[in-house]
MARBA-107588 format. One line per field, with one value per residue: residue in one letter; x, y, z of N, C-alpha, C in turn. Coordinates in Angstrom, 3 decimals, padded with zeros to 6 digits. Each point is the difference from the previous one (the first is absolute). Layout:
BEGIN
residuo <- A  ...
nx <- X  ...
ny <- Y  ...
nz <- Z  ...
cax <- X  ...
cay <- Y  ...
caz <- Z  ...
cx <- X  ...
cy <- Y  ...
cz <- Z  ...
//
This chain:
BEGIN
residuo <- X  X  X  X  X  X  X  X  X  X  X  X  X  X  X  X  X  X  X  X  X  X  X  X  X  X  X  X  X  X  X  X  X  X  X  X  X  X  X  X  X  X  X  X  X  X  X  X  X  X  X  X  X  X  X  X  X  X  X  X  X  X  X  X  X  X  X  X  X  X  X  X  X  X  X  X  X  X  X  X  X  X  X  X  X  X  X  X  X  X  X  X  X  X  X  X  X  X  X  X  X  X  X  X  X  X  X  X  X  X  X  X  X  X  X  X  X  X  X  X  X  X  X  X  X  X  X  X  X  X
nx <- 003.693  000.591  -000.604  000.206  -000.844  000.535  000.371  -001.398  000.264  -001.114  001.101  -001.015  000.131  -000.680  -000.837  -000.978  000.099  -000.820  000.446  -000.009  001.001  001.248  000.622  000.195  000.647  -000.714  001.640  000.909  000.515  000.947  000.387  001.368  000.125  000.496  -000.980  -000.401  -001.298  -000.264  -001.411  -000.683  -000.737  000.197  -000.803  -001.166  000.303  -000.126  001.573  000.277  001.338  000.375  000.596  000.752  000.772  000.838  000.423  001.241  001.058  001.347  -000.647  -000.837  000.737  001.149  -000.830  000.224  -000.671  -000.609  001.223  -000.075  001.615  -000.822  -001.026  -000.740  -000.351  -000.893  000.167  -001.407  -000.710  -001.341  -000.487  -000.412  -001.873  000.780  000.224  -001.032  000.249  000.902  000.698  000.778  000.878  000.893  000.397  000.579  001.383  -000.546  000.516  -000.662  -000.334  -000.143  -000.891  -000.296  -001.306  000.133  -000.970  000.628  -000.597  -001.232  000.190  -000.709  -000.461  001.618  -000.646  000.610  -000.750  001.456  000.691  000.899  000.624  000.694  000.433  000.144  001.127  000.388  -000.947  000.376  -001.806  -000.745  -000.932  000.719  -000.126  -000.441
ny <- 006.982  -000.720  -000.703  -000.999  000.723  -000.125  -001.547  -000.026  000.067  000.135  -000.322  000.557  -000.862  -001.260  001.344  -000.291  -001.057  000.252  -000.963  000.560  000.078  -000.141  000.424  001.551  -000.408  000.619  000.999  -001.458  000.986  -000.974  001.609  -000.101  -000.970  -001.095  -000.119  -000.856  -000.109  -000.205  000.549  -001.149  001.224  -000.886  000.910  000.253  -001.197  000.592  -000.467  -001.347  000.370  -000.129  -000.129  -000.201  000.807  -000.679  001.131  000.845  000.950  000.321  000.644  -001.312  -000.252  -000.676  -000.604  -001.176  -001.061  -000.210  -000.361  -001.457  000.022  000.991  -000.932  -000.007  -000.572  000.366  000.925  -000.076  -000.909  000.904  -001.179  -000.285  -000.558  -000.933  001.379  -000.499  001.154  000.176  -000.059  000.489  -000.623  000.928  -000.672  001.129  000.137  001.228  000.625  000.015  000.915  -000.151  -000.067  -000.517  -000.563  -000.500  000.321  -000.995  000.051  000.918  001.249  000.425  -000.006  -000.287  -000.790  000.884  000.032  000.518  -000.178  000.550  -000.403  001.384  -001.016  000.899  -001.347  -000.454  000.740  000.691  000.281  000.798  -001.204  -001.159  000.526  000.843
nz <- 029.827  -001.017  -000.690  -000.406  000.311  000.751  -000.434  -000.930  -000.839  -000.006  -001.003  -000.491  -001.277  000.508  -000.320  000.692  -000.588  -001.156  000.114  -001.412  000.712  -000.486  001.447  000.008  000.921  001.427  000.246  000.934  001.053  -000.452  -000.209  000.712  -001.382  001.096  000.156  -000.969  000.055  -001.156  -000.488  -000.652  000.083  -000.159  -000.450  -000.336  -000.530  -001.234  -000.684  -000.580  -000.325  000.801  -000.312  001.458  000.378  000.581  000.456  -000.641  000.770  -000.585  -001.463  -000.075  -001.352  -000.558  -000.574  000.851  -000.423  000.996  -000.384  -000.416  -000.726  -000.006  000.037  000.868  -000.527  -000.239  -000.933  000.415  -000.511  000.308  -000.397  000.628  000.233  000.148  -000.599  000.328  000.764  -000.605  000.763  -000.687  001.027  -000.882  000.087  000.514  -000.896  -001.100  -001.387  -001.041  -000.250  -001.565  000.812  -000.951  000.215  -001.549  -001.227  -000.363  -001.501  001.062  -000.650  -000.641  001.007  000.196  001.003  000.419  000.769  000.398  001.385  000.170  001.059  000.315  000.810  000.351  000.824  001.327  000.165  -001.035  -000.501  001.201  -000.784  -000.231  -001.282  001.184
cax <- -000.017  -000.301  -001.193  -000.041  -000.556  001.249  000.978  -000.153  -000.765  -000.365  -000.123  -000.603  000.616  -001.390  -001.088  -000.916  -000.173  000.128  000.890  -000.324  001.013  001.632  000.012  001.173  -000.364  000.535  001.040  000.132  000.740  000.656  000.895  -000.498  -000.974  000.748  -000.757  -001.216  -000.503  -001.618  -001.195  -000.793  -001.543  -001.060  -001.576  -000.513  000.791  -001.048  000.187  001.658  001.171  000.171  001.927  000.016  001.152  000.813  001.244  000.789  000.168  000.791  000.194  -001.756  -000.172  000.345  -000.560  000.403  -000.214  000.896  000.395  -000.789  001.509  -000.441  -001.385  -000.295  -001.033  -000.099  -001.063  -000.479  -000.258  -001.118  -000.409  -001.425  -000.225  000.317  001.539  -001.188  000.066  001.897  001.171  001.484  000.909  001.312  001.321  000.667  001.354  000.918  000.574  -000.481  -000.728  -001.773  -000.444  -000.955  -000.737  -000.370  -000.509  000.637  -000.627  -001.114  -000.650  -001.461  -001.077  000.024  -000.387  000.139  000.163  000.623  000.898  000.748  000.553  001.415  -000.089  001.325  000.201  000.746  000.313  001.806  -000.558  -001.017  -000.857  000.575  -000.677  -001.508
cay <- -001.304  -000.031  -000.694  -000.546  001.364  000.996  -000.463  -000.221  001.114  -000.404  001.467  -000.572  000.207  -000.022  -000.247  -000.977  000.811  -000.872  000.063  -000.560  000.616  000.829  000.687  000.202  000.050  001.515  -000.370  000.067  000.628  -001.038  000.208  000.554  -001.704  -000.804  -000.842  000.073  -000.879  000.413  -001.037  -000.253  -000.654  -000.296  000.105  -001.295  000.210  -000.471  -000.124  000.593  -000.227  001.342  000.184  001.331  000.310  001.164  000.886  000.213  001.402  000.971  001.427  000.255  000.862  -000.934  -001.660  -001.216  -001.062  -000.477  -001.262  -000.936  000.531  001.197  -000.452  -001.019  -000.669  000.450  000.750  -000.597  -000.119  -000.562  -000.511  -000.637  000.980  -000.744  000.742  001.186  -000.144  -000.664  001.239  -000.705  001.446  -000.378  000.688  001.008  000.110  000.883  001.321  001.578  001.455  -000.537  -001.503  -000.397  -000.961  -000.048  -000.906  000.244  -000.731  -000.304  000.614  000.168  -000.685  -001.036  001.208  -000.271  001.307  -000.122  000.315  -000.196  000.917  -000.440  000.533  000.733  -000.107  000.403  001.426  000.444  000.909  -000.240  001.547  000.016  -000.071  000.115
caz <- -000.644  -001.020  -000.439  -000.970  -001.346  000.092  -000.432  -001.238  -000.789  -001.586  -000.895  -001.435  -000.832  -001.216  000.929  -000.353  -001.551  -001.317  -000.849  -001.248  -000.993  000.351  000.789  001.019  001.428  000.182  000.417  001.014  000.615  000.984  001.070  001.513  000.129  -000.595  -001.127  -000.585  -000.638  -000.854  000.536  -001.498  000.007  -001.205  -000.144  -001.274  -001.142  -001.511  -001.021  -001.184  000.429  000.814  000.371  001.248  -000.204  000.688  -001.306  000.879  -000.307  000.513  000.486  000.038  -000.691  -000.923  001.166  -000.586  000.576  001.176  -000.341  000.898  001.266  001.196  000.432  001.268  -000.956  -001.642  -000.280  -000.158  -001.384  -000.314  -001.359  000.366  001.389  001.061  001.068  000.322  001.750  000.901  000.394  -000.370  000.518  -000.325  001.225  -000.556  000.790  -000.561  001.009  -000.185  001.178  -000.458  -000.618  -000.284  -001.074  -001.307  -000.787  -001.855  -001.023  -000.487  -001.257  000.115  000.166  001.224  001.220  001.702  000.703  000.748  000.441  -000.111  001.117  000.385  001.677  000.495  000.991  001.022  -000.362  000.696  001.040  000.279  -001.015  -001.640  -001.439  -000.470
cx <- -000.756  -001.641  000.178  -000.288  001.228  001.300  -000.041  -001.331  -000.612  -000.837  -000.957  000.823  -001.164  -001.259  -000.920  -001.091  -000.632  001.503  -000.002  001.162  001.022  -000.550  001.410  -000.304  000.811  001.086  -000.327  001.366  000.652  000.723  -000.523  -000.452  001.326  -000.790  -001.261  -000.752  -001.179  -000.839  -000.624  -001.533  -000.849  -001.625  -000.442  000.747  -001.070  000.305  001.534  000.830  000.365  001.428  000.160  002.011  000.600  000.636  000.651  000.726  000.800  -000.781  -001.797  -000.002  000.370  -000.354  000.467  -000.495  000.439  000.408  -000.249  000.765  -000.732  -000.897  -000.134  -001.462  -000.383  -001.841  -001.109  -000.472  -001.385  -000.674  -001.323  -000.237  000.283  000.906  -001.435  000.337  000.852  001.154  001.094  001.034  001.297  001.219  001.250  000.991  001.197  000.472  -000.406  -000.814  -001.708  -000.623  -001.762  -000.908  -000.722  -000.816  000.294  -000.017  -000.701  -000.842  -001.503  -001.270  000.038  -000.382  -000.136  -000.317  000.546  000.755  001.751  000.925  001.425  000.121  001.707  000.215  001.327  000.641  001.521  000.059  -001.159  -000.925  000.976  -000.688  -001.319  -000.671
cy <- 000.105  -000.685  -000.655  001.041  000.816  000.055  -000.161  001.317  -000.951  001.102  -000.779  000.533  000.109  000.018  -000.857  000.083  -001.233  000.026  -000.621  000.565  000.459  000.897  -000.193  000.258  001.245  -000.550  000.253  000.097  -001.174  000.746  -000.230  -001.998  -000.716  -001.390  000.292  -001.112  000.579  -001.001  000.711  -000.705  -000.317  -000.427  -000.735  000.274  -000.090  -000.155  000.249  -000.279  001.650  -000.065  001.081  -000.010  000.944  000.776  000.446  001.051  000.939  001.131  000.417  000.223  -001.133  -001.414  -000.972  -000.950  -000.891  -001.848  -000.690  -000.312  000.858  -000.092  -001.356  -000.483  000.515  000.889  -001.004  000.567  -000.560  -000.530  -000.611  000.180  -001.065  000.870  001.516  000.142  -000.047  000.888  -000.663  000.646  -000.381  001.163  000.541  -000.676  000.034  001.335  001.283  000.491  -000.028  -001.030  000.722  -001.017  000.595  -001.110  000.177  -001.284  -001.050  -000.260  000.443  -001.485  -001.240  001.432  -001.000  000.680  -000.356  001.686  000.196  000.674  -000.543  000.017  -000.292  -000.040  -000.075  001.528  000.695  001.241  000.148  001.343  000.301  -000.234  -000.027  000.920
cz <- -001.320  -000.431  -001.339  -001.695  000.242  -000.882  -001.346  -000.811  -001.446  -000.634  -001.677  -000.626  -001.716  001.117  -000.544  -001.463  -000.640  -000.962  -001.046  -001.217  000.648  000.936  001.026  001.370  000.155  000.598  001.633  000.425  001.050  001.406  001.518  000.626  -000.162  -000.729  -000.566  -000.776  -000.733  000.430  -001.206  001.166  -001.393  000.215  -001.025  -001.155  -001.170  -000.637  -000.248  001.325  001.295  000.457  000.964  -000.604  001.382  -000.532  002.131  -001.042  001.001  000.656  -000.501  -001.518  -000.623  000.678  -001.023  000.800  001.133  -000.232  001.178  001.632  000.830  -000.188  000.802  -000.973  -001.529  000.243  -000.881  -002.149  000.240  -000.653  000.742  001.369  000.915  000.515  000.501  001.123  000.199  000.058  -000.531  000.470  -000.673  001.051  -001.131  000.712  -000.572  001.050  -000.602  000.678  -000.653  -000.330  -000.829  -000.876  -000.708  -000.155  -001.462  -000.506  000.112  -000.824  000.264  000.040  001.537  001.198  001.481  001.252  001.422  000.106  000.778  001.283  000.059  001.494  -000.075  001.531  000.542  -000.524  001.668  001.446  000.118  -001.271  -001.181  -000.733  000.343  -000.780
//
């Protein structure tokens, strides 16, 4: 019998960080998952505008933005600390094989320190994409 940890994998994509500028999330490996959702932990925010971005991706290598059609809510846009403490989960339900989160145009000086996980679930077998 299975256990609930059995069925889903969360994989980081942005580890836990100051973020104060453009950053690419490491690529996550969708295979082996018939769904997925990201989770945006956001830590204290200090300043300026912080924009999160899904991207999505054939082949891990050329990314494009995941349109709002294959997103279950929206990537959050930090701008003040009423968003201190809070998880934002947006649901995947496209069809490519990479997902990962970005931070882009920022610019220098807005800062956030958060993190970023892809959990990758009802996996197709037991110990996919770990």
């Amino acid at each position: 019998m299975l256990d609930r940890s059995q069925r889903y994998n969360a994989l980081e994509t942005i580890a836990p960080q100051t973020i104060a500028g453009d950053l690419n999330g490491s690529t996550v490996d969708r295979s082996g998952a018939e769904a997925a959702s990201v989770l945006f932990h956001i830590g204290a925010w200090t300043s300026g505008s912080i924009p999160f971005v899904v991207q999505d991706s054939d082949d891990g290598a050329a990314w494009s933005n995941v349109t709002a059609a294959n997103l279950v809510g929206t990537a959050p846009t930090v701008t003040d600390a009423t968003q201190d403490g809070t998880v934002v989960e947006v649901g995947y339900v496209g069809i490519k094989q990479y997902l990962r989160a970005i931070v882009t145009g920022s610019g220098g000086g807005p800062s956030v320190d958060a993190s970023v996980l892809v959990v990758l679930d009802e996996l197709r077998y037991r110990g996919a994409a770990l």
